[in-house]
C-alpha positions, 0 to 999 in steps of 0.5 A: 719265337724268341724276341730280339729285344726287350723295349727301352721304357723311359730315358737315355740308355746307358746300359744293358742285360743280357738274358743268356737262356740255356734253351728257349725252354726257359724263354717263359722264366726270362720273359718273368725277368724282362718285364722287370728289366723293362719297369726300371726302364732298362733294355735286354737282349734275349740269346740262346746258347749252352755251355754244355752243347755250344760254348763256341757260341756262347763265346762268341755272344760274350765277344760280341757285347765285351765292349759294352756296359751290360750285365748278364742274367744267364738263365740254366737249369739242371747242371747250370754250367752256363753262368759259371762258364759265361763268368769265367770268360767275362769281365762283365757282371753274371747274375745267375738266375736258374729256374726251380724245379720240383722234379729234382726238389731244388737240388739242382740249385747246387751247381749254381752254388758251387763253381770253381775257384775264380767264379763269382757270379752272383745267384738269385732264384727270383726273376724280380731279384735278377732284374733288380740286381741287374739294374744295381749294378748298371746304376753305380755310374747312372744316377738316373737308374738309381733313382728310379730304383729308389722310386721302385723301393719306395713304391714296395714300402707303400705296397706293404704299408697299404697291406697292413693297413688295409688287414688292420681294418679288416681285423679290427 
């Protein structure tokens, strides 16, 4: 069963992401995406629709949020017409973030790479990636976001520098 919501972590909402899933096949990868959506204290939204199969429905989920400050993180794989499609009918801001797949040796990546003239989602193969371009985007007009992703860049800087610490003793 797919959640309806990811929970609000801290402070005041100012705006949101859609994770827009191809099918709920891909509800595993997205939930990658909404744990890190949720640790920068955001909120998502999971909805399922396909821009082969139901693009009347995807149209209808961009009308429903058009009024709102939100991104978009569409999630494809195999011919990912969905982040384009959902671009191409937005003002809003696309993240594409496909699932890799061994069975076609990454060559699917190609149809999130290469969309029409007029398209400019943005692609990122990992879900960290994603969130975090996300929450960049939402934290041009939150100063509040802002600062909790420079305190989410800080706490990587102190992830490797405890590494490298932690080899140098073990090598010395």
């Amino acid at each position: 069963m797919i959640p309806s919501r990811c929970r609000l972590r801290r402070g005041r909402m100012k705006g949101k992401v859609i994770i827009l899933m191809g099918s709920e096949r891909d509800l595993d990868f997205c939930n990658e995406i909404a744990k890190h959506i949720k640790s920068l204290g955001l909120t998502c939204i999971f909805r399922v629709g396909s821009a082969h199969k139901t693009p009347e429905k995807v149209l209808k989920i961009i009308k429903e949020h058009e009024k709102e400050k939100i991104v978009y993180i569409t999630v494809a794989g195999r011919s990912n017409a969905l982040s384009a499609f959902v671009d191409a009918n937005t003002t809003k801001p696309v993240i594409a973030c496909p699932p890799y797949s061994e069975k076609f040796s990454g060559a699917d990546i190609y149809s999130s790479l290469r969309v029409p003239s007029g398209i400019a989602s943005l692609v990122t193969l990992e879900p960290e990636g994603a969130a975090l371009a996300a929450a960049k985007i939402l934290a041009i007009q939150d100063e509040e976001l802002e600062q909790r992703i420079s305190e989410y860049h800080q706490a990587k800087i102190k992830e490797i520098e405890k590494a490298d610490e932690s080899l140098r003793r073990k090598t010395q």
